[in-house]
C-alpha positions as CSV (number, residue, x, y, z in Angstrom):
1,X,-6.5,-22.2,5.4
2,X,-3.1,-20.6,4.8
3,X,-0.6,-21.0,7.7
4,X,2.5,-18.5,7.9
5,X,5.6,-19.5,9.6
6,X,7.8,-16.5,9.5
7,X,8.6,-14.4,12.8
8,X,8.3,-11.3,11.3
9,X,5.4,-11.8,9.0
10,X,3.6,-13.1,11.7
11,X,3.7,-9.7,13.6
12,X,3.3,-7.4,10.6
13,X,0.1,-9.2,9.9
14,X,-1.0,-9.2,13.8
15,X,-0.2,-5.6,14.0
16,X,-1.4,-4.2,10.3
17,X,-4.2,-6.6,9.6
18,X,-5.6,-8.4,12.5
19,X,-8.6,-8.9,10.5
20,X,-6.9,-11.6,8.4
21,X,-5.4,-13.2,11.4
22,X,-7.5,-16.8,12.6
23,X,-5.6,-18.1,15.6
24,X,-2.0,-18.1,17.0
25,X,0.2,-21.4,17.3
26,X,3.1,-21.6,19.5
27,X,4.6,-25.1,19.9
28,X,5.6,-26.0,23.4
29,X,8.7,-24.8,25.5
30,X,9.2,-21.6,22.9
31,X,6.5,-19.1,24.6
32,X,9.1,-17.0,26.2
33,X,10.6,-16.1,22.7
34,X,7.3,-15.8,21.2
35,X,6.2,-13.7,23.8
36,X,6.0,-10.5,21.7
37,X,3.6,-11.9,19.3
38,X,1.3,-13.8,22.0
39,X,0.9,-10.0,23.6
40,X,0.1,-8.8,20.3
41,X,-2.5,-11.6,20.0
42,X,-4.3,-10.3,23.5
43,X,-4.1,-6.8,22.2
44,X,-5.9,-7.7,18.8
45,X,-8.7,-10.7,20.5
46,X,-6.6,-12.9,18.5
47,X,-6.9,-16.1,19.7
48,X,-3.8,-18.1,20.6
49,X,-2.8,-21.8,21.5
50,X,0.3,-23.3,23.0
51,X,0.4,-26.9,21.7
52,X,2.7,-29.9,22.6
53,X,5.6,-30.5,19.3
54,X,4.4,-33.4,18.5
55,X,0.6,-32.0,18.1
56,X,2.3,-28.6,16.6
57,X,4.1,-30.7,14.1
58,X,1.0,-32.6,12.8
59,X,-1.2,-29.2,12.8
60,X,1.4,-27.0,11.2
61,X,3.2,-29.8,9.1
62,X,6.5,-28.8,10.2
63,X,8.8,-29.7,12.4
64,X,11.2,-27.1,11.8
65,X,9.3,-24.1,12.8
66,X,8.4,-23.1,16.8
67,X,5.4,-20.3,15.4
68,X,2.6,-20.6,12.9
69,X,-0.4,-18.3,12.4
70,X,-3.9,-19.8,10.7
71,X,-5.0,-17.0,8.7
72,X,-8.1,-16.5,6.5
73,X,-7.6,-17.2,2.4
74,X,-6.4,-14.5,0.1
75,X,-9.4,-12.1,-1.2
76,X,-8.5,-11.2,-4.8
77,X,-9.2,-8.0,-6.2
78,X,-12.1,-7.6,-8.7
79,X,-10.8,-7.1,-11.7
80,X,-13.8,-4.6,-12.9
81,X,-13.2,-2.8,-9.7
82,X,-9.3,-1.9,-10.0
83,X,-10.4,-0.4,-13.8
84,X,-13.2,1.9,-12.1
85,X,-10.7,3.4,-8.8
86,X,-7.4,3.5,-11.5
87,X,-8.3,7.2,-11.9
88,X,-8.2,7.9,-7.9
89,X,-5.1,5.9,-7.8
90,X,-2.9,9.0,-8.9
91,X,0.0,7.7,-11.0
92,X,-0.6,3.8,-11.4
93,X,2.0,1.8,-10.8
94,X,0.9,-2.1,-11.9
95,X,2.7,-5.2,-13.1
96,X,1.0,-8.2,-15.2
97,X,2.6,-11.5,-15.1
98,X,1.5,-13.9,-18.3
99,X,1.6,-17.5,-16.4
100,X,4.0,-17.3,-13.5
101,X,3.4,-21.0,-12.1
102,X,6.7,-21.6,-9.8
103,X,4.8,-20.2,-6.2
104,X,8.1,-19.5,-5.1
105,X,8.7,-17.0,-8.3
106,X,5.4,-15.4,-7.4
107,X,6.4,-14.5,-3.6
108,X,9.5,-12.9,-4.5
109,X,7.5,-11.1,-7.0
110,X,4.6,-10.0,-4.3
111,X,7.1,-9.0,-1.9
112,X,9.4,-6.9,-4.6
113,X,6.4,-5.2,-5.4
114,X,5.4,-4.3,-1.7
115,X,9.0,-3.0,-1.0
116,X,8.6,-0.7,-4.7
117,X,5.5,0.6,-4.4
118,X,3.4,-1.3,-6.5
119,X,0.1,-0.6,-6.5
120,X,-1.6,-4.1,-8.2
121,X,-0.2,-7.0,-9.6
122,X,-2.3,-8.5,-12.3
123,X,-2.3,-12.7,-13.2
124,X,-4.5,-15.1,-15.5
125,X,-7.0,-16.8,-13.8
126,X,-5.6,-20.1,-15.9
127,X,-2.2,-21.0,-16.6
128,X,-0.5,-19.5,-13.5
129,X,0.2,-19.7,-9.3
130,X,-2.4,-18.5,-7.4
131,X,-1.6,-16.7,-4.0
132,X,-1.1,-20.1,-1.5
133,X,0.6,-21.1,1.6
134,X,3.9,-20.9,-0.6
135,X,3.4,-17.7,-1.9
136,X,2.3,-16.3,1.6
137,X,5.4,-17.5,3.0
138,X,8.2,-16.8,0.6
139,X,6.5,-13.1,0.6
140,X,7.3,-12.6,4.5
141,X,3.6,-11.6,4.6
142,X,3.8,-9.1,1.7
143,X,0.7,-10.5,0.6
144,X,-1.6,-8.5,3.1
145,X,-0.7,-5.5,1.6
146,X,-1.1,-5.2,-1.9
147,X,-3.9,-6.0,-4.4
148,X,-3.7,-8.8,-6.9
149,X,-6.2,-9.3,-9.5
150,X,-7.2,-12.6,-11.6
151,X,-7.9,-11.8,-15.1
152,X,-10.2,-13.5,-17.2
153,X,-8.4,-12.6,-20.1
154,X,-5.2,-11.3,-19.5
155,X,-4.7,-9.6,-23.5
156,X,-8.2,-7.7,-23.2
157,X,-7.5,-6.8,-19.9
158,X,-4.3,-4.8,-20.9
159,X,-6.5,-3.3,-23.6
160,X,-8.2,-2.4,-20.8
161,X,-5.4,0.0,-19.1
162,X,-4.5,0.9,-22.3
163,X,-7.9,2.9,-22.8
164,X,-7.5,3.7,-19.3
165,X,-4.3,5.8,-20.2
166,X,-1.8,3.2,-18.6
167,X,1.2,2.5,-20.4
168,X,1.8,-1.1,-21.1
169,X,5.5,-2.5,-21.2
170,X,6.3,-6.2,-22.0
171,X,10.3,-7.3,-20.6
172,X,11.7,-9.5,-23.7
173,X,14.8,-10.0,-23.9
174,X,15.2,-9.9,-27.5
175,X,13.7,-6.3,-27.9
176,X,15.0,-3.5,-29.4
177,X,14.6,-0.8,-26.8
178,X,16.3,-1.1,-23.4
179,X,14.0,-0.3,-20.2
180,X,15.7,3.1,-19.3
181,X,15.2,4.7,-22.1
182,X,11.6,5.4,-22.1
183,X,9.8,7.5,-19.8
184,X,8.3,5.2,-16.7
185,X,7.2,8.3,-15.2
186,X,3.4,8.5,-16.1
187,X,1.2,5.4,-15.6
188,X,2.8,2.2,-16.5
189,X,2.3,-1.6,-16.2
190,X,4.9,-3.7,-16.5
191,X,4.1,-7.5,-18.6
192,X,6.2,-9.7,-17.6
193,X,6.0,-13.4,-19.3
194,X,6.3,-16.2,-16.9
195,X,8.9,-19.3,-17.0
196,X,8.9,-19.5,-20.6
197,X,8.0,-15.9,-21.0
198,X,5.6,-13.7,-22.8
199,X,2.7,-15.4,-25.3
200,X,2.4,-13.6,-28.7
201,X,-0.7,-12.0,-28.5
202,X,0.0,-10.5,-24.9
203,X,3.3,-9.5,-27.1
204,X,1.4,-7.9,-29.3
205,X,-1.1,-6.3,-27.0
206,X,1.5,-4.2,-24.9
207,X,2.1,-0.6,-26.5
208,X,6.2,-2.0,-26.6
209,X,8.9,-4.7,-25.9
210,X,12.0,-3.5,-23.8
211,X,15.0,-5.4,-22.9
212,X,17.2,-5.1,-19.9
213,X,20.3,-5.4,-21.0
214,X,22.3,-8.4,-19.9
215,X,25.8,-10.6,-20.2
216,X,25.7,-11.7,-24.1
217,X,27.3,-14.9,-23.2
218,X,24.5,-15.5,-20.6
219,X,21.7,-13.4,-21.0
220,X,18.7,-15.3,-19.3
221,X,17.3,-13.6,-15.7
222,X,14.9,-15.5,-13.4
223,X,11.4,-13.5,-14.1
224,X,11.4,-12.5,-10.8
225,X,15.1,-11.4,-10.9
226,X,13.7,-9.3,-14.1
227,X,11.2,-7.9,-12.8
228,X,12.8,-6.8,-9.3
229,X,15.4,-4.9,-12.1
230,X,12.5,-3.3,-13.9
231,X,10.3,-2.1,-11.0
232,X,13.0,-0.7,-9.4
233,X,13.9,0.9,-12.6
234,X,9.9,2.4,-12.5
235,X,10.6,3.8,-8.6
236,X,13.6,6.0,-9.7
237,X,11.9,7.7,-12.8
238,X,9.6,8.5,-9.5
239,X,11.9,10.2,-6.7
């Protein structure tokens, strides 16, 4: 069961998707200053427990933290069923990642896409993170509110959104074409490799490399560092 530590994570979930939310943890002698969030509890019929530090330490596995909220595990998206709604979606706005294992990588990237208006992120169901406790947390709760979908296979799926009339991008540094100067305003998923970036045949699967253009002397970006650059890049061909 995933446990999520951060204030205001906490009470975006309580407020926004009380559904997902199992029971309220304060540790002992911080109920004032949590107050906010137990009152939020009542209001949902979320239940909540103030427990002694010692026994808030050994549930929560912190001793660094005075809040934690047990909520249900992660419901992934059907992969068949983001293909059939992509036409009700409007202008699709998705992002594949080919093996992104570091959890912490994968937050930043759930919670970039959140703040940009992603509408799915797309992963492997082998060789990458799934969404866990890490993920949950380093998202600030972005988690709850966007769709991710395991692929089987991750090349066949982009043929996929290809047919589908999506546009399918892959970020390599060593490409030819720089990100703004294609069009990003129709339909467009961005492929981003993982660690040790982009496999050949997802490569060759994607309808074109670009590059975001970078320091010659040191020219390597964190993926989710890239990919923050790119989507944001994909929100302003969009206002």
């Amino acid at each position: 069961m995933p446990l999520l530590f951060n204030r205001n994570a906490i009470g975006d979930v309580l407020a926004s998707h009380p559904e997902k939310a199992r029971r309220l943890l304060i540790r002992q002698g911080h109920e004032k200053i949590c107050e906010d969030l137990i009152d939020k509890a009542r209001q949902m019929g979320i239940q909540y427990r103030i427990l002694p530090s010692d026994a808030f330490t050994k549930k929560c596995g912190t001793s660094r933290s005075h809040v934690c909220l047990e909520r249900d595990d992660f419901n992934y998206t059907d992969q068949d069923d983001l293909l059939n709604r992509l036409g009700s979606i409007g202008t699709p706005f998705l992002a594949a990642f080919d093996g992104v294992k570091d959890p912490h990588n994968l937050g930043n990237i759930v919670r970039t896409s959140v703040c940009l208006g992603v509408d799915a992120i797309i992963i492997p169901k082998d060789r990458s993170c799934m969404i866990n406790e890490t993920v949950a947390n380093v998202s600030r709760g972005a988690v709850d509110f966007i769709e991710v979908v395991r692929a089987t296979n991750l090349a066949r799926y982009l043929d996929a959104l290809k047919k589908l009339g999506v546009f399918c991008y892959g970020l390599d540094e060593h490409a030819r074409t720089v990100l703004w100067e294609i069009d990003l305003s129709g339909p467009v998923c961005l492929v981003m490799g993982g660690e040790e970036g982009l496999r050949r045949l997802t490569k060759e699967t994607c309808d074109d490399l670009v590059r975001i253009p970078t320091n010659p002397s040191f020219s390597s970006l964190n993926v989710a560092t890239a990919y923050a650059l790119a989507s944001y890049e994909v929100m302003k061909c969009r206002y």
